[in-house]
C-alpha positions, 0 to 999 in steps of 0.5 A: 590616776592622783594628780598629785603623783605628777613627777616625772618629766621626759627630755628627748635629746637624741638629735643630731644639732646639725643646724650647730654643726661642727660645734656638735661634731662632738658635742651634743645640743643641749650640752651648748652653754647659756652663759654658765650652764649647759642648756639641758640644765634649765630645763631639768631645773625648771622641771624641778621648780615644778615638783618634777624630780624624776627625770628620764633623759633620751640619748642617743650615740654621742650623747655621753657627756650628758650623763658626766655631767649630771653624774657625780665627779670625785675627783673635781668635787674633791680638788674644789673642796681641797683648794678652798673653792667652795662656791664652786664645789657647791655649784658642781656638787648641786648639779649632780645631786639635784635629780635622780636621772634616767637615761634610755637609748633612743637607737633610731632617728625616727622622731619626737613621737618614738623619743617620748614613747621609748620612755614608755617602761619608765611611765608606769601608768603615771601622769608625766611632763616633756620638755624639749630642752633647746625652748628655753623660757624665762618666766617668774613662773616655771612654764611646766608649773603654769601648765601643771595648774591646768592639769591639775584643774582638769585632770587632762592633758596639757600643752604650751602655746605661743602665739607666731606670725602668719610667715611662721606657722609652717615652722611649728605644730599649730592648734585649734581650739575652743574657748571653755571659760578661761581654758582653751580646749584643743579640737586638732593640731597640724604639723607644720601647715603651709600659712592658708591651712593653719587652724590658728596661730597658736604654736606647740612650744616644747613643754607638755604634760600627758595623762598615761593614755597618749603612750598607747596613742603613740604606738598606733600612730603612723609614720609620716614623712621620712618615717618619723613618728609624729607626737602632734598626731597622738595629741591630736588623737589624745583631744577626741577622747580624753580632751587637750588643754592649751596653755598660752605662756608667760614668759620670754621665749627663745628658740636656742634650737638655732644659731640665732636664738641661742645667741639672743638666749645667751645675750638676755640672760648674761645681762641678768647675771648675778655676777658678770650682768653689769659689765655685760650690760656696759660691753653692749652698749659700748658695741 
């Protein structure tokens, strides 16, 4: 396996967004804008500034807007080019240019573990990155970089980790792990353990990188609560064989899975707008 053949990167996206209901009555999640862009985009770009330009999107019903938009619209990108408005057409024409894209169905809710294996015929017995694209992280460094520096030096498998509250580790996928030099290898991870049975609290934070190895893994895990396929139990599996390595990142998160964190998500990075950040900054402070 070349560690150097790591390009493609998994974006599930077939959830519901009930908790942006009825803003996603018909309109998906990652489709929700941050400023100017739609929150999916940061992540593909991310993923790009990474050396990751194969993309495979899981979809699931309702989701076509996802496909328009990295798609290639003519007649948009005409009426810009025609009207003059060149940094606007360039703006459209780049999104849809940026990537090749794939898109699989995902026909049944049945969790983060099936999304990520429904994209097991894409894979091809090659290393690949998974980004869940409502984490959104500011950082100088693309977080998928900073975990494919690790890959990279271990060949292994390769996780992001923040560290939560006490109060907030039933919220996420928390790690234990174990210090090997300036590296930390994961032992186990539970998912959404009650505070007193926490191992750490070191959260699982929606950006990863898998030897081939862990699509095998998903298909012997089994279903857990409502019938969901776990992916915290294939990385958990993934750790006693080949080794999993945590990535604590550098970077200002926000969790735009929520109402919440994506107001904070919209507020941070509109005051750092090329274009509207100073008068932004000026109307939040006159609020």
């Amino acid at each position: 396996m070349s560690l150097s053949n790591l390009r493609k990167v998994i974006f599930p996206a077939a959830g519901l967004g009930t908790r942006f209901l009825p803003a996603t009555k018909a309109t998906p999640k990652e489709m929700l804008t941050i400023v100017d862009k739609p929150l999916i985009q940061y992540g593909v770009e991310e993923s790009l500034a990474s050396g990751m330009d194969e993309i495979i999107i899981i979809t699931g019903r309702g989701k076509r807007t996802i496909e328009d938009h990295f798609d290639v619209s003519v007649e948009l990108e005409r009426s810009l080019r025609d009207s003059g408005k060149d940094a606007l057409y360039h703006k459209v024409s780049y999104v849809s240019r940026m990537a090749d894209v794939a898109y699989v169905r995902q026909k049944h809710p049945r969790g983060l573990g099936h999304a990520v294996a429904c994209a097991a015929p894409w894979i091809h017995h090659e290393p690949f990155g998974v980004v869940l694209a409502d984490e959104l992280i500011l950082s100088s460094v693309p977080v998928m970089q900073q975990l494919r520096m690790v890959y990279e030096k271990t060949g292994c498998s390769v996780v992001a980790l923040s560290e939560v509250s006490p109060e907030e580790v039933h919220q996420y996928g928390i790690v234990a792990y174990e210090q090997e030099g300036d590296l930390m290898r994961l032992t186990d991870m539970l998912e959404k353990p009650k505070k007193e049975d926490a191992p750490s609290n070191m959260a699982i934070i929606g950006r990863y990188i898998f030897t081939p190895r862990i699509m095998a893994l998903l298909q012997q895990v089994q279903p857990g609560s409502g019938g969901e396929i776990q992916l915290t139990d294939a990385i958990a599996e993934l750790a006693k064989s080949e080794g999993v390595y945590g990535v604590v990142v550098d970077g200002q998160r926000f969790d735009a899975g929520n109402p919440l964190g994506f107001l904070k998500a919209n507020a941070a990075i509109g005051q750092q707008h090329p274009e509207y950040g100073d008068a932004f900054k000026d109307f939040l402070n006159e609020l």
